[in-house]
N, C-alpha and C positions, 0 to 999 in steps of 0.2 A: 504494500500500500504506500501511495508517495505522499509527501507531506505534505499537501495542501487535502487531500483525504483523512489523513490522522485531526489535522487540525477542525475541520469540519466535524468529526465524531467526537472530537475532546469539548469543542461548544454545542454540540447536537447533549452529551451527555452531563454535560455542567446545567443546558435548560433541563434534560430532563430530572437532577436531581431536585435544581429550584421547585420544577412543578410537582414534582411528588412528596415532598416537604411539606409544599402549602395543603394540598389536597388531603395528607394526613392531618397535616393541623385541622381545616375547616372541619371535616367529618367526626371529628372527636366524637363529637356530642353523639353519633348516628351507631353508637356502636355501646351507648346506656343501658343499662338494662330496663326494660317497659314494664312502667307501672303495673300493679296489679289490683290495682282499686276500681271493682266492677262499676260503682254509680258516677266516673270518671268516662270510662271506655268500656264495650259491647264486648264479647266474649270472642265473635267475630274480628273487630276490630283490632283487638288485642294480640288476637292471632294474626294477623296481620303484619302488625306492628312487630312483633317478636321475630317473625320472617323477615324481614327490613335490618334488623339488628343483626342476624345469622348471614346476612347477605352481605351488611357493612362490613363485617369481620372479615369475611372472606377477602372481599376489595383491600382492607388496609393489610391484612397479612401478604397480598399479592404486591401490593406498591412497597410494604417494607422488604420482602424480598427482593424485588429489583434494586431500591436503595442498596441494599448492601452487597450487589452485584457492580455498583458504578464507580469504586473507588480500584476493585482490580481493575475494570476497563481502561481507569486513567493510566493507571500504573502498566500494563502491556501498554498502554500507547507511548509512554515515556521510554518505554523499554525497546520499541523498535517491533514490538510482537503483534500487537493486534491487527485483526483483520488473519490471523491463521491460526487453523485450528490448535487446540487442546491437544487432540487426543491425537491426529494422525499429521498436523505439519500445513496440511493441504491449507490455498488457500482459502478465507469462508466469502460467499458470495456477495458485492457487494449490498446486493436486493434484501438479503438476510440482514443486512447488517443496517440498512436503512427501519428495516421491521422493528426490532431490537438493538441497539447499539451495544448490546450487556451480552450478547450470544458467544460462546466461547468455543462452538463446534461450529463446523460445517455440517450441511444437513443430512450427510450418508452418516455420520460420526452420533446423529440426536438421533438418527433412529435408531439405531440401536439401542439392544435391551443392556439396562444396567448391570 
């Protein structure tokens, strides 16, 4: 990868930490535990609402694992390495890498079973 690609992926992956930062901050709240005071909320409602809270989880556990994928990426790019694979060398496809900038395989290497 030449350096005006590295440098594209290092600000591509600096916005994406900023936006997943804030995006964790804002949702704080969306991941509370829902009341359970029925003459408040419907029994329906509540179910509802509880599915909203099981959903938010899931989203910020996904954003905090990419967060904590974005500090190697800087680090292979300082290093001369990103943009090739992990596991086999090869290099990863730019198109992948625009999907993800945190991808550490190329895509024969992700399919594979662990």
């Amino acid at each position: 990868m030449d350096n005006l690609d590295s440098e594209t992926f290092r600000h591509a992956l600096l916005a994406l930490m900023t936006e997943l930062t804030e995006l964790e901050r804002i949702s704080s709240d969306a991941t509370k535990p829902v009341q359970l005071d029925q003459s408040m909320v419907g029994r329906l409602s509540r179910m509802d609402a509880m599915q909203g809270v099981e959903m938010a989880k899931e989203a910020s556990r996904r954003r905090k694992q990419k967060l904590a994928r974005i500090p190697s990426a800087l680090e292979r790019i300082a290093s001369g390495d990103y943009g090739r694979c992990a596991l086999c060398d090869e290099d990863i496809v730019i198109g992948r890498l625009h999907i993800d900038p945190t991808y550490t395989c190329c895509i024969n290497c992700a399919d594979q079973p662990v």
